[in-house]
PDB file of N, CA, C and O in Angstrom:
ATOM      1  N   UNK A   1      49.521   0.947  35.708  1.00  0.00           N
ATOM      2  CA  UNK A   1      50.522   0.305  34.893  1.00  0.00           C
ATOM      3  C   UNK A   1      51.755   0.080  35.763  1.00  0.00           C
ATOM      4  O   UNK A   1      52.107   1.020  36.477  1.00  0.00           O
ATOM      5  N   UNK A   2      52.525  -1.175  35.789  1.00  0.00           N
ATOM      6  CA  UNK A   2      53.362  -1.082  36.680  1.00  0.00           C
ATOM      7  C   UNK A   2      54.843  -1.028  36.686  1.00  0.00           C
ATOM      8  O   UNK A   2      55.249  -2.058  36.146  1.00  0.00           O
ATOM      9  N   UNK A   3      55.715  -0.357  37.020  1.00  0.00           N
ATOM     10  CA  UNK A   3      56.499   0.267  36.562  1.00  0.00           C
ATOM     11  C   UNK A   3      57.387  -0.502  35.907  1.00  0.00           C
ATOM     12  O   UNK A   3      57.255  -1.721  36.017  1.00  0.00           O
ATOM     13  N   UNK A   4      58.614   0.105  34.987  1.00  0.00           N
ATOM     14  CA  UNK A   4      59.573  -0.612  33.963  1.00  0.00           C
ATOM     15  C   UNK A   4      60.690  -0.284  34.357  1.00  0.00           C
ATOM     16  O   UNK A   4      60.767   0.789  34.955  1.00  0.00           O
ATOM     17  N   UNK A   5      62.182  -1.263  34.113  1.00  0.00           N
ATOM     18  CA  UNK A   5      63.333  -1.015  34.164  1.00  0.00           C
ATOM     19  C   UNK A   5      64.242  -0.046  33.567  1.00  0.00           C
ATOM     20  O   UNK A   5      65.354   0.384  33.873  1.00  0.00           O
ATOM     21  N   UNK A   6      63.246   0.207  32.420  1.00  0.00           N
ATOM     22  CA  UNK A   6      64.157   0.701  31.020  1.00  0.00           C
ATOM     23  C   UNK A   6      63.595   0.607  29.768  1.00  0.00           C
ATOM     24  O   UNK A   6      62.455   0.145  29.707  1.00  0.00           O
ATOM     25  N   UNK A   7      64.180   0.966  28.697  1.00  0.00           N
ATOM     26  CA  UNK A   7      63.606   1.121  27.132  1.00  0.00           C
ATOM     27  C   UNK A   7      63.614  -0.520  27.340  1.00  0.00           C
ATOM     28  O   UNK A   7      62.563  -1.155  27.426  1.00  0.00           O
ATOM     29  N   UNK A   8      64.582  -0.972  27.393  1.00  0.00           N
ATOM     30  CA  UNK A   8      64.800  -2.493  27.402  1.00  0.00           C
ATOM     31  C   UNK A   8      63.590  -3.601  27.802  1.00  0.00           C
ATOM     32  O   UNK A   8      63.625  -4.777  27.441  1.00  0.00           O
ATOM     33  N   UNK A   9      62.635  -3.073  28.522  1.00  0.00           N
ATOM     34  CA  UNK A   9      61.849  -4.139  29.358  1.00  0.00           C
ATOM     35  C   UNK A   9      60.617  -4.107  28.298  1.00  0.00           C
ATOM     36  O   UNK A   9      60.129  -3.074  27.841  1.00  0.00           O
ATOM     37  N   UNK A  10      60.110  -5.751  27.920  1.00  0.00           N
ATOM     38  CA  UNK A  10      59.538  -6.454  27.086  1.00  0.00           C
ATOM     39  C   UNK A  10      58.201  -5.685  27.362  1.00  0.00           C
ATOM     40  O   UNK A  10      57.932  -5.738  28.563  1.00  0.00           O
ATOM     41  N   UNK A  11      57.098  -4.850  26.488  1.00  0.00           N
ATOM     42  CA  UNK A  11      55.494  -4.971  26.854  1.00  0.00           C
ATOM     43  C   UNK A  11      54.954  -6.061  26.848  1.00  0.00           C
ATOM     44  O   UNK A  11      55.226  -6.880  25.969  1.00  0.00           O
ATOM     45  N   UNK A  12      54.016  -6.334  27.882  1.00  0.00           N
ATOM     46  CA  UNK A  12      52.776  -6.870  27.700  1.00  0.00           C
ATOM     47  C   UNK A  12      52.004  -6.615  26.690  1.00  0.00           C
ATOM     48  O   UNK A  12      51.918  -5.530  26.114  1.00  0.00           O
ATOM     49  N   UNK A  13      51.266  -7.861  26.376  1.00  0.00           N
ATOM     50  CA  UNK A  13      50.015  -7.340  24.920  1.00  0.00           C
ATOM     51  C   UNK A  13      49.066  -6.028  25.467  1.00  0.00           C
ATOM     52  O   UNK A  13      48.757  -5.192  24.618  1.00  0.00           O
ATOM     53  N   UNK A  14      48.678  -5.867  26.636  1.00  0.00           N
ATOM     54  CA  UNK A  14      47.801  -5.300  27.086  1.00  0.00           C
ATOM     55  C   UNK A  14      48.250  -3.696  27.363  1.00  0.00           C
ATOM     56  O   UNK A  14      47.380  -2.833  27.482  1.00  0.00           O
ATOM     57  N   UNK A  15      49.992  -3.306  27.475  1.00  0.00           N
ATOM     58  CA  UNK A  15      50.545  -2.575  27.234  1.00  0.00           C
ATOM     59  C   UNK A  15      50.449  -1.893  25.559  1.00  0.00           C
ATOM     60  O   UNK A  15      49.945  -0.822  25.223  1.00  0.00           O
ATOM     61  N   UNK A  16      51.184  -3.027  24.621  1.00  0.00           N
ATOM     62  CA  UNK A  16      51.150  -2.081  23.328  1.00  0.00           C
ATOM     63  C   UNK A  16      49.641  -1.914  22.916  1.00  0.00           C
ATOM     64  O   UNK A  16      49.249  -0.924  22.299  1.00  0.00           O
ATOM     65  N   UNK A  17      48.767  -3.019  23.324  1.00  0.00           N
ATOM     66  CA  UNK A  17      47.292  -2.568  22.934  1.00  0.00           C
ATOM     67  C   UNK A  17      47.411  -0.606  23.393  1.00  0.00           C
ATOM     68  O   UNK A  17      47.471   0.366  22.640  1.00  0.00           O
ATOM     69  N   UNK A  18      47.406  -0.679  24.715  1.00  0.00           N
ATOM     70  CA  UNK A  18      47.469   0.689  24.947  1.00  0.00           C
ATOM     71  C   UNK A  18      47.955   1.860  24.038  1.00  0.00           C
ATOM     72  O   UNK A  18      47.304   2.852  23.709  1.00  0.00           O
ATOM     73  N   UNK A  19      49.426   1.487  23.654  1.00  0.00           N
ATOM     74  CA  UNK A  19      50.124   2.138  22.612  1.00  0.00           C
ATOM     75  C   UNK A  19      49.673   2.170  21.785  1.00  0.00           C
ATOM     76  O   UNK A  19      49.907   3.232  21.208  1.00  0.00           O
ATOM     77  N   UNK A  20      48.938   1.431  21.174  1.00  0.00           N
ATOM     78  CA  UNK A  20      48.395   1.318  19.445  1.00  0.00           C
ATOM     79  C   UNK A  20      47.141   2.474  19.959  1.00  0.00           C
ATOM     80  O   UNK A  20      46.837   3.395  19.201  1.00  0.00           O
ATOM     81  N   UNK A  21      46.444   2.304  21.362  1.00  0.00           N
ATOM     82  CA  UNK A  21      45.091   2.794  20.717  1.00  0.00           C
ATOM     83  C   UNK A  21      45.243   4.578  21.357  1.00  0.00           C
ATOM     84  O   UNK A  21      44.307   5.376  21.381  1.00  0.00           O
ATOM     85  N   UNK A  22      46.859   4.897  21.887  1.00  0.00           N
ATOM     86  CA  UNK A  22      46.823   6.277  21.758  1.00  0.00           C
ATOM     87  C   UNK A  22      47.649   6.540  20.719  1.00  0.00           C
ATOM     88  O   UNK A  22      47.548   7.748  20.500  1.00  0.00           O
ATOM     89  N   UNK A  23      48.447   6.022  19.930  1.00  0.00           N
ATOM     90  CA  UNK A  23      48.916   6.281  18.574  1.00  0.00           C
ATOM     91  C   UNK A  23      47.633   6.659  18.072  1.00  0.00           C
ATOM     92  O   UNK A  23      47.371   7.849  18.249  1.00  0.00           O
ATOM     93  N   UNK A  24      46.653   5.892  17.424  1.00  0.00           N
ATOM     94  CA  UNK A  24      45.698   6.007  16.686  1.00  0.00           C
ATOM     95  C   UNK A  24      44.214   7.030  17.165  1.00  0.00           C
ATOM     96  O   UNK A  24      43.210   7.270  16.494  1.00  0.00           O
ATOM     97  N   UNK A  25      44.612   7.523  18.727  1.00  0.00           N
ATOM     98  CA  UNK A  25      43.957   8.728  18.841  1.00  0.00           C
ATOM     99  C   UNK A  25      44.253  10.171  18.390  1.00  0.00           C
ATOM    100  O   UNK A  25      43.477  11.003  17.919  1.00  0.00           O
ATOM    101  N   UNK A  26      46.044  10.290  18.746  1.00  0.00           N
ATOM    102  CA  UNK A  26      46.505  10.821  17.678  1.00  0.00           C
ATOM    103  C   UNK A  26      46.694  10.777  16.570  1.00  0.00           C
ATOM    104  O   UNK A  26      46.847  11.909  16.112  1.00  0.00           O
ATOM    105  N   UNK A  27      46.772   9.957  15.804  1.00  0.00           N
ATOM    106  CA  UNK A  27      46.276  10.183  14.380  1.00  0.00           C
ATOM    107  C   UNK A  27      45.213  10.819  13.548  1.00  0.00           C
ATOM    108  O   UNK A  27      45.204  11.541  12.551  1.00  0.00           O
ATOM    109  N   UNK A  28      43.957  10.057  14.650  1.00  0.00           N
ATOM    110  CA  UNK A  28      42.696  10.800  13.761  1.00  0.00           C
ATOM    111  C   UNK A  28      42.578  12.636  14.546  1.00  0.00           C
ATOM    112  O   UNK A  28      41.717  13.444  14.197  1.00  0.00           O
ATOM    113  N   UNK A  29      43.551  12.890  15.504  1.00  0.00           N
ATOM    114  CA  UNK A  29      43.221  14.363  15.820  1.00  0.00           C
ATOM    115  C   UNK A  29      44.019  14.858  15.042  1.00  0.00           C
ATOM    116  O   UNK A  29      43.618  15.867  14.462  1.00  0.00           O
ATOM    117  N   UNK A  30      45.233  14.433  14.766  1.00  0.00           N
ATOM    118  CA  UNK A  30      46.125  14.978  13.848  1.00  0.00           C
ATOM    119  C   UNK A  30      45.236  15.390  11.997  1.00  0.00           C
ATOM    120  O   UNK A  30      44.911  16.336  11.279  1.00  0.00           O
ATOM    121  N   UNK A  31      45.229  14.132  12.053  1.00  0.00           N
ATOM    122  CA  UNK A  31      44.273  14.341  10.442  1.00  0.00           C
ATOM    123  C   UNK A  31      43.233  15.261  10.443  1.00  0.00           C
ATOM    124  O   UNK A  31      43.252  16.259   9.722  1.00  0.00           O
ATOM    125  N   UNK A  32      42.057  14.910  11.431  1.00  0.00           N
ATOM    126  CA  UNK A  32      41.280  16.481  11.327  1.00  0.00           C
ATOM    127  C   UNK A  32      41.750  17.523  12.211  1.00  0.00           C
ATOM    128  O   UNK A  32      40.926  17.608  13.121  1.00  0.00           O
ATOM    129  N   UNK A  33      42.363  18.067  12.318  1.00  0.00           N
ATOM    130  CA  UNK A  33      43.124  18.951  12.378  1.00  0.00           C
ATOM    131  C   UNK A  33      43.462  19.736  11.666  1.00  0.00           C
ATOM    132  O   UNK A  33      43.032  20.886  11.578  1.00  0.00           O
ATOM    133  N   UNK A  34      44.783  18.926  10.679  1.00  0.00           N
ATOM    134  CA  UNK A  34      45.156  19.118   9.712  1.00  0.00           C
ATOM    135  C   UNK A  34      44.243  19.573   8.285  1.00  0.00           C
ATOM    136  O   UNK A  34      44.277  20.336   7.320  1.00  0.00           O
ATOM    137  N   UNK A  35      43.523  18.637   8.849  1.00  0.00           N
ATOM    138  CA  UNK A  35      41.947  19.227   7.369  1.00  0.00           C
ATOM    139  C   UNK A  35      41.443  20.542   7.573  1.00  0.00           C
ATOM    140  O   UNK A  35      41.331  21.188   6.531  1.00  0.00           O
ATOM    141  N   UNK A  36      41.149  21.047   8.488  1.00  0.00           N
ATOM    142  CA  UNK A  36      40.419  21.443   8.807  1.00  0.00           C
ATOM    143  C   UNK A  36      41.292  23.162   8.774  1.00  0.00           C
ATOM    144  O   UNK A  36      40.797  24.246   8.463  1.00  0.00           O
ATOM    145  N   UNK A  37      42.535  22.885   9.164  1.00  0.00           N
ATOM    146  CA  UNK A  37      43.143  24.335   9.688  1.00  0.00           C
ATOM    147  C   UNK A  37      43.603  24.634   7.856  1.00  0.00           C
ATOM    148  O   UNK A  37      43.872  25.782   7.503  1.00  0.00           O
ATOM    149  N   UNK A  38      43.624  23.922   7.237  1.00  0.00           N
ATOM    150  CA  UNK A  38      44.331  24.099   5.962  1.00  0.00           C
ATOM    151  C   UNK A  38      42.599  24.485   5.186  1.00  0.00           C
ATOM    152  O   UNK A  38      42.524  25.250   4.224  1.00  0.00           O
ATOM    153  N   UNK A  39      41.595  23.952   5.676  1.00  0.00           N
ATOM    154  CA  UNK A  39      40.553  24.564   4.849  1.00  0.00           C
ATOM    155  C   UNK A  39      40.390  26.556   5.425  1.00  0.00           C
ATOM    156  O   UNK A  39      40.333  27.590   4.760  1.00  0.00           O
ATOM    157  N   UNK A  40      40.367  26.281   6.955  1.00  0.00           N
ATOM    158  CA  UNK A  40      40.273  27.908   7.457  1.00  0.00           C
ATOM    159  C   UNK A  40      40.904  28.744   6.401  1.00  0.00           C
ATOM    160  O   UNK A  40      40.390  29.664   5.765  1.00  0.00           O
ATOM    161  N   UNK A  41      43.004  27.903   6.271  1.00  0.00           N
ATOM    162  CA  UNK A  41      43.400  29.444   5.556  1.00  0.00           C
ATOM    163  C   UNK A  41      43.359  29.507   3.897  1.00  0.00           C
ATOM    164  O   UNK A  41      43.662  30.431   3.142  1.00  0.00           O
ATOM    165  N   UNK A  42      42.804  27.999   3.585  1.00  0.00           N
ATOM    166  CA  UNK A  42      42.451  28.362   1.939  1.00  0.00           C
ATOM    167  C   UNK A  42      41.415  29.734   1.934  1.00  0.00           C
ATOM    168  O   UNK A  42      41.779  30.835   1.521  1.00  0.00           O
ATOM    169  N   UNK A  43      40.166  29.461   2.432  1.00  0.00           N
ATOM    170  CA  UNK A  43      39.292  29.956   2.715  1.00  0.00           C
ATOM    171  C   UNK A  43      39.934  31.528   3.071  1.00  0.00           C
ATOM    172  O   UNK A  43      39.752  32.292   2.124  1.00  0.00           O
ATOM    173  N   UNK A  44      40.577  32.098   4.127  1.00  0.00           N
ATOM    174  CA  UNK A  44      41.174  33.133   4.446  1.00  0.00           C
ATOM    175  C   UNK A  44      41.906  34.087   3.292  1.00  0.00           C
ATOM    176  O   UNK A  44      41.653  35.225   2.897  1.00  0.00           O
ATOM    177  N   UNK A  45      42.876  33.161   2.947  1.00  0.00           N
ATOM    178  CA  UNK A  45      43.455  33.507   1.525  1.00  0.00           C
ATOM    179  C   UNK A  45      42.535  33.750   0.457  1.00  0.00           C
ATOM    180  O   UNK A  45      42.908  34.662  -0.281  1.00  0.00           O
ATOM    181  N   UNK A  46      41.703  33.342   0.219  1.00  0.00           N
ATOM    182  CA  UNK A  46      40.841  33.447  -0.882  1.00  0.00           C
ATOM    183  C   UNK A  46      40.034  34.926  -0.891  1.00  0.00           C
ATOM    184  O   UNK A  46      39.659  35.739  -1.737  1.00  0.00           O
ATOM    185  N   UNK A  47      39.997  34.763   0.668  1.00  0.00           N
ATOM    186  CA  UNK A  47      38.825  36.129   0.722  1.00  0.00           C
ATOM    187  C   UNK A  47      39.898  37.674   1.044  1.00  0.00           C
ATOM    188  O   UNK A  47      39.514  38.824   1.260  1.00  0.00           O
ATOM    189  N   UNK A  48      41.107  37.208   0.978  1.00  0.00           N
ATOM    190  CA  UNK A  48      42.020  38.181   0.995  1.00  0.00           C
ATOM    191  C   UNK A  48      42.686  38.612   2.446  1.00  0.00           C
ATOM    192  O   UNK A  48      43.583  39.447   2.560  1.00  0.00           O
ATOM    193  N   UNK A  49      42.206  38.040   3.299  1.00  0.00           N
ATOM    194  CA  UNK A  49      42.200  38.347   4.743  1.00  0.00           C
ATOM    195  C   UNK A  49      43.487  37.909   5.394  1.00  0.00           C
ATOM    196  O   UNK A  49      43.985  38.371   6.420  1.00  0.00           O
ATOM    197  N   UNK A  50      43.882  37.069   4.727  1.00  0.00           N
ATOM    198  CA  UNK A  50      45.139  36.382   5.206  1.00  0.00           C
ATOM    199  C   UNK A  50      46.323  36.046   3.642  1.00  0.00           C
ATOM    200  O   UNK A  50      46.108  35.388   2.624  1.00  0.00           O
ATOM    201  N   UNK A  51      47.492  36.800   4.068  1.00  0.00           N
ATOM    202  CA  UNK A  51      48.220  36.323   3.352  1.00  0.00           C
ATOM    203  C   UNK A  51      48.889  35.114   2.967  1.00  0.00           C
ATOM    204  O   UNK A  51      49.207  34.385   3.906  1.00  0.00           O
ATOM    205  N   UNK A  52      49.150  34.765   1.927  1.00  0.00           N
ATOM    206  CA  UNK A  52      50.049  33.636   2.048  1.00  0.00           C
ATOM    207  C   UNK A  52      51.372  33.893   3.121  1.00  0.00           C
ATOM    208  O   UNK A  52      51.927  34.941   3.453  1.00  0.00           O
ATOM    209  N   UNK A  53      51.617  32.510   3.500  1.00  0.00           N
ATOM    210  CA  UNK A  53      52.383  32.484   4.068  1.00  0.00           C
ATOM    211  C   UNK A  53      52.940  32.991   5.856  1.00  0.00           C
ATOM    212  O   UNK A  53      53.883  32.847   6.634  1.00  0.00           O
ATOM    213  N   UNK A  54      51.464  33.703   5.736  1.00  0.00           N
ATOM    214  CA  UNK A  54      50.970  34.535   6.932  1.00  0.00           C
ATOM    215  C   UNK A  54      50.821  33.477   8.516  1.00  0.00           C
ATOM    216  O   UNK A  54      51.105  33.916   9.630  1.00  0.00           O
ATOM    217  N   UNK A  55      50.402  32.291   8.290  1.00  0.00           N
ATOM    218  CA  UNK A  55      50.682  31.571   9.166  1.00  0.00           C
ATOM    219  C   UNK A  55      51.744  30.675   9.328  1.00  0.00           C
ATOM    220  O   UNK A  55      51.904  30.419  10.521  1.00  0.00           O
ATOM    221  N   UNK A  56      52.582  30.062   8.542  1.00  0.00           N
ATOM    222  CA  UNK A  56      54.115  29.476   8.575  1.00  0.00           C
ATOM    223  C   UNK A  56      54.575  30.746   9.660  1.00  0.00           C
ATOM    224  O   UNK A  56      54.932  30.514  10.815  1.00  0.00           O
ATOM    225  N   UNK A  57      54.500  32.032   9.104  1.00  0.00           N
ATOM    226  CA  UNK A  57      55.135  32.561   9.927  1.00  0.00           C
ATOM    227  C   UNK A  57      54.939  33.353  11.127  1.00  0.00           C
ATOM    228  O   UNK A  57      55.462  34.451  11.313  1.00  0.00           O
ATOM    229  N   UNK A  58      54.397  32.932  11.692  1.00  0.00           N
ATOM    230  CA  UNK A  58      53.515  33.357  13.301  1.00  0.00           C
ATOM    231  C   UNK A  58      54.202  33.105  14.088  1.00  0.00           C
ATOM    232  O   UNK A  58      54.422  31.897  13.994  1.00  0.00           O
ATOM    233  N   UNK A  59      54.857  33.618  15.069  1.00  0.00           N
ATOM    234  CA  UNK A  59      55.042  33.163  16.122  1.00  0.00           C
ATOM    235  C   UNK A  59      54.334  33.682  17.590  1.00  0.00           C
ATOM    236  O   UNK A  59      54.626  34.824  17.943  1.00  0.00           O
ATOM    237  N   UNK A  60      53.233  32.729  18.627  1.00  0.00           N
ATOM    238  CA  UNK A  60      52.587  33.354  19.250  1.00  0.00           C
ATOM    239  C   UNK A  60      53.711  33.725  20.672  1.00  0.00           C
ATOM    240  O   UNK A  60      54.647  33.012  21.034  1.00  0.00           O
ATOM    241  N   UNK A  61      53.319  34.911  21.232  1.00  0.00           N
ATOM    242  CA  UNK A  61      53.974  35.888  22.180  1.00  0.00           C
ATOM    243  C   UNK A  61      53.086  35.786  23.122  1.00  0.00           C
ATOM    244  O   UNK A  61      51.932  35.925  22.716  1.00  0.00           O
ATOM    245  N   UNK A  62      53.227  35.562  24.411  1.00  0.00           N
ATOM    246  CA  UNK A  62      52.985  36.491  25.950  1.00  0.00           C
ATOM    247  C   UNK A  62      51.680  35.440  26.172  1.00  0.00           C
ATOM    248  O   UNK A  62      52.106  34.295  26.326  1.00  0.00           O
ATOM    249  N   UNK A  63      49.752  35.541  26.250  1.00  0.00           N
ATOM    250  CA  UNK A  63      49.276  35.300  26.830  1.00  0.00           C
ATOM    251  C   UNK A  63      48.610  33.788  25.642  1.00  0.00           C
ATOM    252  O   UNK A  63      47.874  32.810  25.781  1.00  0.00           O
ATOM    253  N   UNK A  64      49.204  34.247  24.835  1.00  0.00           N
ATOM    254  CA  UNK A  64      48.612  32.849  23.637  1.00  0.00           C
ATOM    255  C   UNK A  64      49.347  32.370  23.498  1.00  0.00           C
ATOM    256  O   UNK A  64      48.875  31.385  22.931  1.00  0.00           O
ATOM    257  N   UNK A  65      51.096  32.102  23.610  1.00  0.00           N
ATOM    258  CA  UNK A  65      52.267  31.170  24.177  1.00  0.00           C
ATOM    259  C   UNK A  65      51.310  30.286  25.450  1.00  0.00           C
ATOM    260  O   UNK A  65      50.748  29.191  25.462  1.00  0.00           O
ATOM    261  N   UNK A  66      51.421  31.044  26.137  1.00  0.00           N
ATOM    262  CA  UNK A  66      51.184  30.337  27.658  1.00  0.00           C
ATOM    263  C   UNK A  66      49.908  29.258  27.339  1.00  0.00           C
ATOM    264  O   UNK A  66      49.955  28.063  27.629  1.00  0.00           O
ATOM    265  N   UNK A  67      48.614  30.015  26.598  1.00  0.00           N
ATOM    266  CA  UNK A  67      46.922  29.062  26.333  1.00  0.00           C
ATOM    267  C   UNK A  67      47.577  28.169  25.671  1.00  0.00           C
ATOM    268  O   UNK A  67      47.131  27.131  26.159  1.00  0.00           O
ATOM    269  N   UNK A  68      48.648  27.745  24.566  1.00  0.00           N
ATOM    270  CA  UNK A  68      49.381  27.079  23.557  1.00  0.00           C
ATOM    271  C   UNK A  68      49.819  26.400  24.374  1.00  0.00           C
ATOM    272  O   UNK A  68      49.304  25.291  24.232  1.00  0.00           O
ATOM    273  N   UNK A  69      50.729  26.406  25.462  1.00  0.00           N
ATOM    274  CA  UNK A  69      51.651  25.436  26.696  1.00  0.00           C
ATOM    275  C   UNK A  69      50.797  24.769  27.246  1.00  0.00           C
ATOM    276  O   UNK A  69      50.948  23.556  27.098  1.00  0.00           O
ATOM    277  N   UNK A  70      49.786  25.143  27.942  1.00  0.00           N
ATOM    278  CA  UNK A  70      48.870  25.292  28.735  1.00  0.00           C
ATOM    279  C   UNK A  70      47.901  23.874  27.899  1.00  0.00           C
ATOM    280  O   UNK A  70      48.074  22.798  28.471  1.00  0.00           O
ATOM    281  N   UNK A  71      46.958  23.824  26.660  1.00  0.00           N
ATOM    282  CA  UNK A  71      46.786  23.114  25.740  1.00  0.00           C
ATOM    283  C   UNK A  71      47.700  21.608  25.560  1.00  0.00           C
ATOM    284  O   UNK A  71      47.479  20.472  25.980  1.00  0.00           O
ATOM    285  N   UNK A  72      48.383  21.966  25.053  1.00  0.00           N
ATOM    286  CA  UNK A  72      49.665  20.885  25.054  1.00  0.00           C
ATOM    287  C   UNK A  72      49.925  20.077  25.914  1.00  0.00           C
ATOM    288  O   UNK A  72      50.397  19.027  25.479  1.00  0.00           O
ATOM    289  N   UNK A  73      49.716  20.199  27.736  1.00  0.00           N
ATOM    290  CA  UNK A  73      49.642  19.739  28.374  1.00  0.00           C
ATOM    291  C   UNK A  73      48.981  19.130  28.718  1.00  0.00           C
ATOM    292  O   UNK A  73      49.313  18.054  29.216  1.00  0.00           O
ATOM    293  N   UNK A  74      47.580  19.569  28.609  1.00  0.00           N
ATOM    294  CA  UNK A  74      45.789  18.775  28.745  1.00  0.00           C
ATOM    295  C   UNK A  74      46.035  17.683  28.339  1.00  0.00           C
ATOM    296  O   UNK A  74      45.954  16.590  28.899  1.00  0.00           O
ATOM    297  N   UNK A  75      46.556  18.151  26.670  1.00  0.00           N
ATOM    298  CA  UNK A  75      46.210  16.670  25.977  1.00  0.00           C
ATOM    299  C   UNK A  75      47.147  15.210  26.346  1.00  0.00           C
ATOM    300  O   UNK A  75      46.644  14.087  26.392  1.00  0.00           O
ATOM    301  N   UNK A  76      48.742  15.545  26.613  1.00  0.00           N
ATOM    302  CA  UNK A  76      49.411  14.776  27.062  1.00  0.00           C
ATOM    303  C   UNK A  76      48.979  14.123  28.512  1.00  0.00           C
ATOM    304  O   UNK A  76      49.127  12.963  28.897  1.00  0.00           O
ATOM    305  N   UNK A  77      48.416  15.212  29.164  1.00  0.00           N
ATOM    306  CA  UNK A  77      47.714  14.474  30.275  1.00  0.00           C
ATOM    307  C   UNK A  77      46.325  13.562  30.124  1.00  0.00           C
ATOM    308  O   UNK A  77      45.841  12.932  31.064  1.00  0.00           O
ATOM    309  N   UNK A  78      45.848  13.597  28.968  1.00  0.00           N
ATOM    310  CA  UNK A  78      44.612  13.159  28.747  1.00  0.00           C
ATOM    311  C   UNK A  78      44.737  11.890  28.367  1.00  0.00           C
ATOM    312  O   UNK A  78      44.084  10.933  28.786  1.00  0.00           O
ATOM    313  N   UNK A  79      45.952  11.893  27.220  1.00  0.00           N
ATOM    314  CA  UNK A  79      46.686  10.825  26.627  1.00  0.00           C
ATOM    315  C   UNK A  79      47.408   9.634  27.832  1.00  0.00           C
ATOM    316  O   UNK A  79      47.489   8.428  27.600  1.00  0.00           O
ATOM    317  N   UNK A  80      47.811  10.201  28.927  1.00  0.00           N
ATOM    318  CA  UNK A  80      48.201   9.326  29.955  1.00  0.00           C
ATOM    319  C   UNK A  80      47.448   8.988  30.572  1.00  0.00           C
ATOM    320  O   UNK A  80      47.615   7.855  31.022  1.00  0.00           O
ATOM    321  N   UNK A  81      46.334   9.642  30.922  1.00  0.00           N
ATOM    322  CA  UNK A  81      45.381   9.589  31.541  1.00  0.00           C
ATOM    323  C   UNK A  81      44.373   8.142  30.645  1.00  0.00           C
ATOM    324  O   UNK A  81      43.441   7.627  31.263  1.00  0.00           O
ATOM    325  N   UNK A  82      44.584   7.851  29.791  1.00  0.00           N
ATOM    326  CA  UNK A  82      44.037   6.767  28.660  1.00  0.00           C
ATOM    327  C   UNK A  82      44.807   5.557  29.166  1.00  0.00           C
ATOM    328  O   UNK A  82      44.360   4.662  29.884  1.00  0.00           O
ATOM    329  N   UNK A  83      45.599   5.634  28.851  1.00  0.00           N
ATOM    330  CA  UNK A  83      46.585   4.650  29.151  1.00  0.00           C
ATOM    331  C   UNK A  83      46.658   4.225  30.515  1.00  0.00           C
ATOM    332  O   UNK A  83      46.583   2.998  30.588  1.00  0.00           O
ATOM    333  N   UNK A  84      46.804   4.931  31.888  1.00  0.00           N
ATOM    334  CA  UNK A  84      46.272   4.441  33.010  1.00  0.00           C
ATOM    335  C   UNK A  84      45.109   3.866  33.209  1.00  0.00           C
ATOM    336  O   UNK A  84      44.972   3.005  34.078  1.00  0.00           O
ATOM    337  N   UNK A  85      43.691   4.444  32.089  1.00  0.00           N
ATOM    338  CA  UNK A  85      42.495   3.599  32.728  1.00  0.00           C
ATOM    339  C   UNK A  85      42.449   2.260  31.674  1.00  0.00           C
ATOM    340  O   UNK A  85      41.576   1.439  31.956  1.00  0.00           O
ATOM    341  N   UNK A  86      43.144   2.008  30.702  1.00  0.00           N
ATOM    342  CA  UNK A  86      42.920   0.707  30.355  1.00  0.00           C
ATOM    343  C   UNK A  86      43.885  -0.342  31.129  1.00  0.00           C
ATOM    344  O   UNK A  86      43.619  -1.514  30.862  1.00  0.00           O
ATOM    345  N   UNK A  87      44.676  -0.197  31.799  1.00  0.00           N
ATOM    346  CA  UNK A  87      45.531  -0.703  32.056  1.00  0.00           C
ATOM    347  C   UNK A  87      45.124  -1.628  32.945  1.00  0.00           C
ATOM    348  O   UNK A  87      45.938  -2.404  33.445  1.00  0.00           O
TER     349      UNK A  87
END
């Protein structure tokens, strides 16, 4: 992709194509995701194992911070990594 001036500089079609089709990769990971982690703690809650409210309030510490950072990065790299090969 070749480089830009600024927020200012016009895309190419072949640019926002790009944009649209990692928007819409995130979307559908977002959505099942979202399905999916909200069925775990219905499910959890139900069987008593997990309290309400028990995950809102988590915060991960020390070696599952870092797998969490660590994660986060893959995907942003994966996501650029998209966008360079259609380009």
């Amino acid at each position: 992709m070749a480089p830009t001036a600024g927020p200012d500089q016009p895309l190419s079609a072949a640019n926002v194509s790009q944009l649209v089709a990692v928007a819409l990769r995130l979307a559908m990971e977002v959505s099942t995701l979202r399905e999916r982690l909200r069925t775990q703690q219905l499910l959890l809650e139900q069987a008593g194992v997990l309290a309400p409210g028990a995950v809102d309030g988590f915060v991960p510490q020390g070696e599952e911070l870092q797998a969490r950072l660590a994660a986060d990065r893959e995907l942003i790299e994966a996501l650029a990594s998209d966008i360079r090969t259609q380009g």
